[in-house]
C-alpha positions as MATLAB code, in Angstrom:
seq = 'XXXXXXXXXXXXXXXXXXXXXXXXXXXXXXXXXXXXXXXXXXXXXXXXXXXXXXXXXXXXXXXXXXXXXXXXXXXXXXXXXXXXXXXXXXXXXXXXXXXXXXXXXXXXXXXXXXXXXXXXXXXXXXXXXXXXXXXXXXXXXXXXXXXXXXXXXXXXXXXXXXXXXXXXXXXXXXXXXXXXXXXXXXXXXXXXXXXXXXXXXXXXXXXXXXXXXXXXXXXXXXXXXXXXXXXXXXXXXXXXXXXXXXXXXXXXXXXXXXXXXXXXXXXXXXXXXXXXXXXXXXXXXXXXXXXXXXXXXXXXXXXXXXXXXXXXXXXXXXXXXXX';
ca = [
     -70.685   37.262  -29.700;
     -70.772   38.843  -26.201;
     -71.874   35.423  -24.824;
     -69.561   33.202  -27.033;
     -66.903   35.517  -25.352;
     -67.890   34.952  -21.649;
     -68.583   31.103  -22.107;
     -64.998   30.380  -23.556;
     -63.553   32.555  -21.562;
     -65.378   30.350  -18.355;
     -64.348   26.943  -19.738;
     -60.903   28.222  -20.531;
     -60.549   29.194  -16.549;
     -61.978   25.680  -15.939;
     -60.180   23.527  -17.832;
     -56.687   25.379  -15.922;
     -58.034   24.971  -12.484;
     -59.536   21.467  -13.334;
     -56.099   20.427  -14.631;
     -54.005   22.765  -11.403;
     -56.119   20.353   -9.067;
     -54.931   17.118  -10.251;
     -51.106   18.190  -10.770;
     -51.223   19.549   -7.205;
     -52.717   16.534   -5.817;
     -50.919   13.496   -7.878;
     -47.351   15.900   -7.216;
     -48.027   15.040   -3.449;
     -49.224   11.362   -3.774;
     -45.617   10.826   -5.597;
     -43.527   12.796   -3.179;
     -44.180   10.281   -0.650;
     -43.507    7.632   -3.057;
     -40.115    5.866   -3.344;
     -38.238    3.354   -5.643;
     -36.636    0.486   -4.921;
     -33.290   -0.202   -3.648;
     -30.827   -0.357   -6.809;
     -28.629   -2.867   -5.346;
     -29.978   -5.732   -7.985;
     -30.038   -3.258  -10.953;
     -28.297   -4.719  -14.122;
     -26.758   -2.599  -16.347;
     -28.757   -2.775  -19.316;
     -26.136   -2.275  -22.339;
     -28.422   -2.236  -25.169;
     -31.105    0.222  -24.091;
     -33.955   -1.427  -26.642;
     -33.485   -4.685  -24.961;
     -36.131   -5.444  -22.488;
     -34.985   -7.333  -19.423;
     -37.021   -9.892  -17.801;
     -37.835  -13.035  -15.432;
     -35.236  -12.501  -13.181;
     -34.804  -15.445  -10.519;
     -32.499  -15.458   -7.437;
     -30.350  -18.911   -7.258;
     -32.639  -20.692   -3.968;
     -28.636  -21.477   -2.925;
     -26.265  -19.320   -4.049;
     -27.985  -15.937   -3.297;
     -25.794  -13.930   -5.525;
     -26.120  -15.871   -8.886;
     -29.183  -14.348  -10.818;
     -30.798  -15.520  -13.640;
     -32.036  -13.796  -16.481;
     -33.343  -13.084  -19.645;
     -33.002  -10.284  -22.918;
     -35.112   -9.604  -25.445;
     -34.404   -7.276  -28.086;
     -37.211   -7.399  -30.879;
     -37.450  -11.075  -30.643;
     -33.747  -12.059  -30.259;
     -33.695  -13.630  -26.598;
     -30.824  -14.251  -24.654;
     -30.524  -15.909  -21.254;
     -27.684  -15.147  -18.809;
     -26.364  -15.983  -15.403;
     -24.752  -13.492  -13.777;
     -22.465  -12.769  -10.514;
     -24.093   -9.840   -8.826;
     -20.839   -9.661   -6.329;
     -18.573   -9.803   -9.233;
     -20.695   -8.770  -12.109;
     -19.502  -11.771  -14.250;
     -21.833  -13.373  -16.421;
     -22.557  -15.897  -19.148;
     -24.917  -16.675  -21.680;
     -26.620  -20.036  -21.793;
     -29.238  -19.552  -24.579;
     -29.471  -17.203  -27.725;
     -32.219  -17.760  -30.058;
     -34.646  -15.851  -32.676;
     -33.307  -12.770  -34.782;
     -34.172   -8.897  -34.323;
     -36.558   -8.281  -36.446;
     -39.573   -5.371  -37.033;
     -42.636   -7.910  -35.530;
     -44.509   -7.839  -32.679;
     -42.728   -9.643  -30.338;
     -43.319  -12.298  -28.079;
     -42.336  -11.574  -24.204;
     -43.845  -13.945  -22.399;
     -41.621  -16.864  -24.115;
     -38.983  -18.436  -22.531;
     -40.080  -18.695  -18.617;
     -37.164  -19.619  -15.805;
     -37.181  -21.202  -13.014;
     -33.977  -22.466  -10.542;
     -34.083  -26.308   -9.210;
     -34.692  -26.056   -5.338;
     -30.946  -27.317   -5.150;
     -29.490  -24.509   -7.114;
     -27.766  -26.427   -9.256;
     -29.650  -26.387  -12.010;
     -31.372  -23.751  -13.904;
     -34.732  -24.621  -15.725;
     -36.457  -22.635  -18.534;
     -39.234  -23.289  -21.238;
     -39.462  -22.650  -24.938;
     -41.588  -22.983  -28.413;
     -39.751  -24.807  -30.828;
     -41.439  -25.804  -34.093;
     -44.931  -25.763  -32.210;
     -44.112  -28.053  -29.396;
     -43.333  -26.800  -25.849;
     -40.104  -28.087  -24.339;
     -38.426  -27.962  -20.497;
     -34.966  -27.868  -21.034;
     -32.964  -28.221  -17.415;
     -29.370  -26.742  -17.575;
     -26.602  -28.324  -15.466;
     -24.307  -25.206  -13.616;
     -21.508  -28.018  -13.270;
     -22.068  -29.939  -16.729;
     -22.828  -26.852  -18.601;
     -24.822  -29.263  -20.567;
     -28.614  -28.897  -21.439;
     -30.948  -31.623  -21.286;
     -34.320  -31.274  -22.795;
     -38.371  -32.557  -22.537;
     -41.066  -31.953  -24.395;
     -44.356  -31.030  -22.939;
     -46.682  -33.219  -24.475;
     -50.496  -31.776  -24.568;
     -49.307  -27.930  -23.770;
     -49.946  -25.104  -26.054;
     -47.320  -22.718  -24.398;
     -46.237  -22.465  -20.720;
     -47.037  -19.289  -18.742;
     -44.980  -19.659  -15.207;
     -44.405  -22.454  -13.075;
     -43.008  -23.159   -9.835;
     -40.935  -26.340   -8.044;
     -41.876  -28.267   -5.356;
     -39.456  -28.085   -2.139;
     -38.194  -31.615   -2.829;
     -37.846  -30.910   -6.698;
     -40.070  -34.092   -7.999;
     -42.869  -32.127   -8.959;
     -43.581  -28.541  -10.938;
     -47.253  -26.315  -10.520;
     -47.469  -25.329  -13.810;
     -49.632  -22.889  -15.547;
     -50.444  -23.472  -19.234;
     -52.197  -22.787  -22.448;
     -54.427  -25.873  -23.990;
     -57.108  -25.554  -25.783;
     -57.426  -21.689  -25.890;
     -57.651  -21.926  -21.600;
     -55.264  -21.082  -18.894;
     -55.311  -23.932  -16.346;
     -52.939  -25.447  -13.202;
     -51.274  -28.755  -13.594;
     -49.200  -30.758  -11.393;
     -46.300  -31.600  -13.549;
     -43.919  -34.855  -12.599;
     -40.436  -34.192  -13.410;
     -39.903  -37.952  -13.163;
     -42.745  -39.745  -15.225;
     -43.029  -36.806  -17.310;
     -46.706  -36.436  -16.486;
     -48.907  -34.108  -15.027;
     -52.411  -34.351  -13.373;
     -55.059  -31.684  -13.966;
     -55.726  -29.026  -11.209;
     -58.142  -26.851  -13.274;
     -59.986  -27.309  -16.726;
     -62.371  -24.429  -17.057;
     -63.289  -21.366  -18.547;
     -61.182  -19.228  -15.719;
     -57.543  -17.932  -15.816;
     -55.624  -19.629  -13.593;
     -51.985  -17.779  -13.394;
     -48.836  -17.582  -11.240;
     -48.651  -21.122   -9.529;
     -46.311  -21.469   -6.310;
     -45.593  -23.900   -3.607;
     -46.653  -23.183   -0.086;
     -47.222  -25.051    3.359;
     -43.646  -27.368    2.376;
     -44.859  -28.227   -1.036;
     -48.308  -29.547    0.334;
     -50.477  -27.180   -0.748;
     -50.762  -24.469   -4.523;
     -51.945  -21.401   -4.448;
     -52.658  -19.233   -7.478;
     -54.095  -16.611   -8.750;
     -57.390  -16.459  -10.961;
     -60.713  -14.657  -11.662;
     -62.669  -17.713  -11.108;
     -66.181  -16.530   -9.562;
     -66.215  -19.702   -7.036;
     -63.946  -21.497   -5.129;
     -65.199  -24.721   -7.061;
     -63.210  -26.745   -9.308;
     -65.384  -27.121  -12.462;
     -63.257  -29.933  -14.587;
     -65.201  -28.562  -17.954;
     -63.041  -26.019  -19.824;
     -66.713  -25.366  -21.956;
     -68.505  -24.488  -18.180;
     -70.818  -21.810  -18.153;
     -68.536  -19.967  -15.757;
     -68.736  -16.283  -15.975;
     -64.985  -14.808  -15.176;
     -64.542  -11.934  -13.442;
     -62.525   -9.093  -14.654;
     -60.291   -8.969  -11.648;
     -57.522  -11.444  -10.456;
     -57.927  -13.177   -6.867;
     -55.997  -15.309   -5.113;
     -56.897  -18.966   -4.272;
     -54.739  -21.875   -2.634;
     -55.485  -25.554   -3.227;
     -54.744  -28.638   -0.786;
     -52.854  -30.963   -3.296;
     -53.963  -34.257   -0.539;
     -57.855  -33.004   -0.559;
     -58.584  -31.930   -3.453;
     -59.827  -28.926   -1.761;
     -60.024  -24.931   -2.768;
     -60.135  -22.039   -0.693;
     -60.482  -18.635   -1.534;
     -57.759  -16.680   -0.116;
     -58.557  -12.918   -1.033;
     -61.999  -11.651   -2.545;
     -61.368   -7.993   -3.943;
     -63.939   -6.968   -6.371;
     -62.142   -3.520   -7.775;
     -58.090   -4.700   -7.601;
     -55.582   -7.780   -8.637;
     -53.535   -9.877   -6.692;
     -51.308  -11.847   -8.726;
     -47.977  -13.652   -8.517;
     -47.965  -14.667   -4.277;
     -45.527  -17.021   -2.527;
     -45.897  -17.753    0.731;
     -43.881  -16.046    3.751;
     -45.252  -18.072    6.477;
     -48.448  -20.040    7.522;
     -51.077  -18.303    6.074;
     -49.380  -15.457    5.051;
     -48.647  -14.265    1.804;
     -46.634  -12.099   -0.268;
     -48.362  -10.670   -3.496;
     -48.416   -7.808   -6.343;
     -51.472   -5.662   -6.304;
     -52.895   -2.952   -7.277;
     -54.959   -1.342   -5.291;
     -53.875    2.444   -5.969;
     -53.519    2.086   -9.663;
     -49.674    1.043   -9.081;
     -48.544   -2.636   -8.229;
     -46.932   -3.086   -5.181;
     -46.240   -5.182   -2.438;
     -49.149   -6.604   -0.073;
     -49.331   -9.040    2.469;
     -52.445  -11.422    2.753;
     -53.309  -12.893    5.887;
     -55.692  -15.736    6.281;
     -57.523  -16.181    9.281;
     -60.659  -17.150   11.468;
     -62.705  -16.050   14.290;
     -65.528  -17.520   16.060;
     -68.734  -16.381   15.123;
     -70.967  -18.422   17.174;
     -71.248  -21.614   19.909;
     -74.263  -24.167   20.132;
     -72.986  -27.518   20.409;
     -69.713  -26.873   18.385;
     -67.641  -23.491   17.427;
     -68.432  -22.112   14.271;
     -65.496  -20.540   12.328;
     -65.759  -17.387   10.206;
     -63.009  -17.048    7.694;
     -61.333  -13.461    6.638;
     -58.417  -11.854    4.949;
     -56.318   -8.729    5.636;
     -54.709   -7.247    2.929;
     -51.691   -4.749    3.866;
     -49.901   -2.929    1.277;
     -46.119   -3.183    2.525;
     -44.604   -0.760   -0.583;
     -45.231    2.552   -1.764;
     -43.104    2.623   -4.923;
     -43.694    5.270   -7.464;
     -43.645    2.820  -10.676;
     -45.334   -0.393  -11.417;
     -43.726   -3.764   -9.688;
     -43.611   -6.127  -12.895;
     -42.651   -9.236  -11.428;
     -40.360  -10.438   -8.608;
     -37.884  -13.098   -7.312;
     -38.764  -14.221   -3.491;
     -36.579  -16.859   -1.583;
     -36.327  -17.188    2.140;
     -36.930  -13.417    2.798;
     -35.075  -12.240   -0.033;
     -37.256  -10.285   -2.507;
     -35.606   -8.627   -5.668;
     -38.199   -6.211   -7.456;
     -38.373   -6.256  -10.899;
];
């Protein structure tokens, strides 16, 4: 009994200096964190509703787009943020005890600001529906082929839409034609291919995926082997060509857009929170016989320190609006 006595009492001792080590050292780690600046923050008047896919007008700067959902009944506004007007353009679904569906509808504004785009499920059949600021009116397309619609970005000149989607159980990137209401296949393959945007004035994609190679395998039923991490990758839309921008083995990047030439702004989560990082794409030379040879390289700098999770984020010309 003596024993029993001495061995609790030892792993009781433990367990309290075990757990006063980590309080000590995660109390400092979030005393040098911050959170963002709460000059976008909405003010959420039904505190069950969650708040989501908020886009900054490319034009107007102080028009916002958004979207509610409150157990399945989804709302989308446009809103003000100098005035704090704002008005609902969509209302659909009913609050009901089910496990709801967040990722359903997805918005995105026209490069010209004038008109606010979003996706939806409607009777199984995925639709884009584009709605007219000066009409007020709705106009609506359905997206033959697609299973559901994940994000999506526009080209600068507003023809075109990188699109990631759901067919066939896979995640791929499509090049979507707002005019012939077509779209050409960027991936097919047993990878996730996410968060689609414009860079280099609409000539190039990138994405983000955990694809193994920087080959495009056009076989959704590859033998591919995923990774269980998120990378990014950008694709020359003239070339056909795919480079692989980051190559982190223990983090994600996901959801960039592109700051400058080779530069991008991305979510990851290196520390166990996402933030903020910038990726920069680069070369050296790594040896000279009778031409140079190039060696390619990335540096990833975290540019954020917040003390909760980034979700998602709305970035236009230098403006970025946390989420």
């Amino acid at each position: 009994s003596t024993t029993i006595f001495t061995y609790s009492t030892l792993f009781r001792s433990l367990s309290y200096d075990w757990l006063n080590v980590y309080d000590e050292w995660y109390y400092k780690q979030e005393q040098s964190r911050s959170l963002p600046s709460d000059k976008f923050i909405l003010k959420r008047s039904k505190k069950n509703a969650v708040y989501q896919q908020l886009k900054v007008n490319p034009v107007r700067t102080n028009q916002i787009a958004y979207q509610t959902n409150q157990q399945g009944k989804v709302k989308i506004w446009i809103q003000d943020i100098n005035t704090g007007k704002k008005h609902k353009i969509l209302r659909k679904g009913h609050t009901l005890a089910q496990i709801t569906d967040y990722t359903n509808p997805v918005l995105c504004w026209h490069p010209q600001g004038t008109i606010l785009s979003f996706t939806n499920e409607y009777h199984s059949k995925v639709w884009l529906n584009l709605y007219d600021l000066k009409t007020k009116k709705t106009d609506r397309k359905e997206l033959i082929g697609i299973q559901k619609v994940l994000n999506y970005d526009y080209s600068p000149d507003g023809f075109h839409i990188a699109m990631s989607i759901v067919r066939n159980g896979h995640s791929d990137i499509v090049l979507y034609s707002v005019v012939g209401n077509s779209y050409e296949t960027i991936t097919h393959d047993a990878a996730d291919d996410m968060d689609p945007h414009f860079v280099d004035k609409g000539q190039k994609i990138i994405f983000s995926s955990n694809r193994n190679t920087n080959q495009l395998v056009v076989d959704a039923d590859s033998l591919m082997n995923p990774s269980n991490f998120f990378d990014l990758y950008e694709y020359e839309i003239r070339t056909k060509k795919l480079t692989r921008i980051t190559n982190t083995p223990y983090d994600n990047e996901r959801e960039p857009s592109g700051i400058g030439t080779n530069k991008f702004l991305c979510l990851t989560d290196q520390n166990g929170i996402n933030k903020f990082a910038v990726a920069t794409y680069d070369s050296t030379i790594e040896s000279i016989d009778t031409i140079m040879h190039y060696r390619y390289f990335t540096e990833l700098n975290p540019i954020s320190n917040f003390s909760r999770n980034v979700e998602d984020y709305s970035f236009y010309k230098g403006l970025v609006t946390p989420i």
